[in-house]
Every structure is written in structure tokens, then in C-alpha cells.
N, C-alpha and C positions, 0 to 999 in steps of 0.2 A: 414388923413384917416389911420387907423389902422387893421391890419389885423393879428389874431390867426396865431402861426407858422401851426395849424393842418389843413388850409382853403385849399380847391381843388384850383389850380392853377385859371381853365376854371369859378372859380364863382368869385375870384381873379379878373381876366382880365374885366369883364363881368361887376362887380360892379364899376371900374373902370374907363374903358370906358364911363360908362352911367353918372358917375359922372362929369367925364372931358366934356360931351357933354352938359351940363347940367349948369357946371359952365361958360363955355368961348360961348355957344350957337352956337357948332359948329354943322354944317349938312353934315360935310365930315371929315371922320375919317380915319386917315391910319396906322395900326397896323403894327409896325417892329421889329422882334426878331428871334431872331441866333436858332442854333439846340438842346440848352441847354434850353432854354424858350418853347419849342412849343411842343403840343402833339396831338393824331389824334381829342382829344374831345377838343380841344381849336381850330385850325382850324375850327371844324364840328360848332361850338357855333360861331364862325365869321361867315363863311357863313351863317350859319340861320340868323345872325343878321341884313345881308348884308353890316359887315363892310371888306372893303377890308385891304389884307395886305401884306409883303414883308416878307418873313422865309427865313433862310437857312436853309438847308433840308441835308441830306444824300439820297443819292439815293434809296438805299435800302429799305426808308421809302417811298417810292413815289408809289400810289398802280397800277400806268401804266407804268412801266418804261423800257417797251420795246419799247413802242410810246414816250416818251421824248429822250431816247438818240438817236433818229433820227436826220438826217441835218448837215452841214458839222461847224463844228468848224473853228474857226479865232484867229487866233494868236495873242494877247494881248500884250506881251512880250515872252521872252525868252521859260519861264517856264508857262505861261498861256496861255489856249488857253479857248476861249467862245462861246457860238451858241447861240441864243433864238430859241425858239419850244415852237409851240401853240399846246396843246393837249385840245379838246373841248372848253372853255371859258377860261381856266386855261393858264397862261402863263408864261414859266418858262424860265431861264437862267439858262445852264446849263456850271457849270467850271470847267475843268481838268486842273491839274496843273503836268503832268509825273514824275519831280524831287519829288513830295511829294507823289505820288502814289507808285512810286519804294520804297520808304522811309516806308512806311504805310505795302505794304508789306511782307520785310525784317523782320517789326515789327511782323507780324503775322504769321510767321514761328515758329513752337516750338524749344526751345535751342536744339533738339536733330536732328533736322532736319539742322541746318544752317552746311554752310559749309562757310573755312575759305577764 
């Protein structure tokens, strides 16, 4: 299966999907990709499909995200801590990691602001 560099991601996944359902006859499909693969209209085209799936997200793109970082976090390791939170049907794990958030930041400080 080949695909033009110019093809929309969400018709991408979609043609995809249907093929892999298609070739192996499968009736449960679970879509998994990081925060560089995913966007609002690939989401929106899973759900209408009703194939589920597993994203990583940045918060910031999450359109309730003053009802997910509800709930008390749990300490994983050192530097991680995790919660799940159900917000309507949707259910999310959300993870803080503090050593990469101080880090993240520092980074987003202008060179004119940092101090030494």
C-alpha cells in the first residue's frame, strides 16, 4: 500500500485501518500513536468510526482539561507520578513527570529573562 507524500494524514489512517480490517477480518481494532501522529480530525474520524484508541496528548490539546487534571496522582517512580480520570466515556491517564516539567520550563524562558 502506497501513499502520495501530499495525502491528508485522517484519509491516510482511515484507508488503512479498513484495509488492515479487511485483510486479517478483524472486528476489534485499536489504534496507538504518540503526539506527533495524532490531530483533532484523526481523533474526530476514529470516533465516528468507532475505532478505539490510545494517543499521547499534550494537555493543552485536550478540549476539558480542567475536568482531567482532577484526582490525586500516584507515584510511579521517583520522577513519575500518574492518575486515570474518567471525563464522560473518554478515559484518560494523565503523567507528570516534575524533573521534565522544571526542565520544559527553564526551556521556555527567553535568553533575556533567564537568570544565572
Amino acid at each position: 500500500m502506497r501513499f502520495s507524500g501530499n495525502t491528508a494524514d485522517v484519509n491516510t489512517f482511515s484507508q488503512i485501518i479498513a484495509d488492515v480490517r479487511e485483510r486479517f477480518q478483524l472486528t476489534r481494532v485499536v489504534f496507538v500513536g504518540d503526539r506527533g501522529m495524532v490531530s483533532q480530525d484523526i481523533l474526530k474520524d476514529l470516533d465516528e468510526k468507532h475505532i478505539e484508541y490510545i494517543v499521547g496528548m499534550r494537555m493543552r490539546k485536550v478540549k476539558d482539561v480542567g475536568e482531567v487534571l482532577g484526582g490525586r496522582y500516584r507515584i510511579v517512580k521517583g520522577n513519575l507520578k500518574v492518575k486515570e480520570v474518567w471525563y464522560d466515556a473518554d478515559r484518560y491517564i494523565v503523567c507528570h513527570n516534575p524533573v521534565q516539567a522544571e526542565h520544559d520550563k527553564k526551556a521556555r524562558v527567553p535568553e533575556a529573562g533567564r537568570t544565572a
